[in-house]
N, C-alpha and C positions, 0 to 999 in steps of 0.2 A: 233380095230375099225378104227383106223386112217388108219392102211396099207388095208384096205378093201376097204373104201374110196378111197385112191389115188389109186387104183389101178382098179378102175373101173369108168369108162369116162361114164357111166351114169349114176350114184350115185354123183361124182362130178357137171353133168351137173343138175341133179335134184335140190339138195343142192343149187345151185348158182341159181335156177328158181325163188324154194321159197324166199330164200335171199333176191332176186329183189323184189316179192312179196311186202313183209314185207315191205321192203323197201319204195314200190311204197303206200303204204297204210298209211305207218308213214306219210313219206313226204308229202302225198296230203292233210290227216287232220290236218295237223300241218298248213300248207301253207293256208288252206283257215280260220283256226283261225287268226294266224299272218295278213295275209293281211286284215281282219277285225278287227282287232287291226290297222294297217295303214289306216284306212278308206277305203278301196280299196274291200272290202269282199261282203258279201250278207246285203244292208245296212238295210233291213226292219226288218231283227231280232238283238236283241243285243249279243253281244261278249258275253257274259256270256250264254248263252241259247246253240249258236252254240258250244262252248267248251263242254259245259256239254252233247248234243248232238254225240256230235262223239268221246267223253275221250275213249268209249267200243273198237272204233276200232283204233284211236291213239294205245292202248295197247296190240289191236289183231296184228297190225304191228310190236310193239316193242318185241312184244314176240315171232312171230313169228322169228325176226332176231336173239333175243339173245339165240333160241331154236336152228335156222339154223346158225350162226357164229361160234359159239364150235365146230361143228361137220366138218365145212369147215376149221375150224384152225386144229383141231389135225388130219387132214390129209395134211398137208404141213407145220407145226408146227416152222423146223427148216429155212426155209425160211421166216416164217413168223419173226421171231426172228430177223433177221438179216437186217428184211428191215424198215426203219424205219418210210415210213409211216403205217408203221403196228403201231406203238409205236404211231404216231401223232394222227391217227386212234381211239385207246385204252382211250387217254388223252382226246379228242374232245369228242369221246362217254361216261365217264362219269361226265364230265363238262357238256355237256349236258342233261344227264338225270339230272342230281342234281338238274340242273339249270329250267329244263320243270317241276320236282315234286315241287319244291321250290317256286320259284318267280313267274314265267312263271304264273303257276297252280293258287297263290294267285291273278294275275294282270288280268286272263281272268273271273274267276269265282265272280270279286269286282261286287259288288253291295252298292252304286250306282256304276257306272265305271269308271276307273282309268282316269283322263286328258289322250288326247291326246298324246301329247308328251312325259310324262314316257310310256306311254303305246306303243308308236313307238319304243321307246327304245328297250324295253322289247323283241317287235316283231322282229326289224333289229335283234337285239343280237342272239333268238332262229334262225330266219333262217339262220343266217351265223354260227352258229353251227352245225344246223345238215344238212346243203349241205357243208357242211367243214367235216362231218362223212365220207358223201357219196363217195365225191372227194380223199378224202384219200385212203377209199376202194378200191376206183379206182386206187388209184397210187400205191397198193399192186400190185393189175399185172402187172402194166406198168413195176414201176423199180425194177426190180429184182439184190439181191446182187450180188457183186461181185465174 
């Protein structure tokens, strides 16, 4: 499967569309929960409502990625190995999930709702995780091993 993959430039580009997809879907419903955890979101409804609201496609993006990430890794597998923000990548992404089913999930879904300030916490923390996923993925093509 993997030499199928590398070995066809729109199979690779397809895989990398979805990827984005996923991507573009996690990080937007994540983004506008967190910034309504910073006060900064849709102020008329509460953080619990809106979380609960878009959790279906938060997971349609996450699933998406973790259905399209396997299939982009074991078609360049031993590069991936080698480069380490592939490894920074792998670390960030399940410190993040842990962290979005765990804490995250208990802080947005509180009823009443968390203070402000644990709850900013909560929010800065998730977003500089998962655009610390993103930016990693990113720096898998940039620096390629030696």
């Amino acid at each position: 499967l993997g030499e199928t993959i590398r070995y066809s430039a729109a199979l690779i580009a397809l895989l990398e569309i979805i990827h984005l997809i996923g991507l573009a879907i996690l990080i937007g419903t994540i983004l506008m929960v967190d910034l309504s955890l910073l006060g900064l979101g849709i102020g008329r409804h509460p953080v619990s409502r809106i979380a609960r609201e878009l959790d279906t496609f938060t997971g349609i993006g996450l699933g998406i990625m973790l259905a399209s990430g396997p299939l982009i890794l074991c078609s360049e597998a031993v590069r991936c190995y080698k480069t380490p923000a592939f490894w920074i990548k792998m670390t960030l992404l399940a410190i993040a999930v842990t962290f979005h089913f765990t804490i995250h999930r208990r802080v947005t879904l509180a009823e009443p709702p968390v203070p402000r300030p644990s709850a900013g916490i909560v929010a800065s923390l998730s977003l500089a995780l998962w655009f610390g996923v993103a930016l990693a993925g990113k720096g898998i093509a940039i620096f390629q091993p030696a």
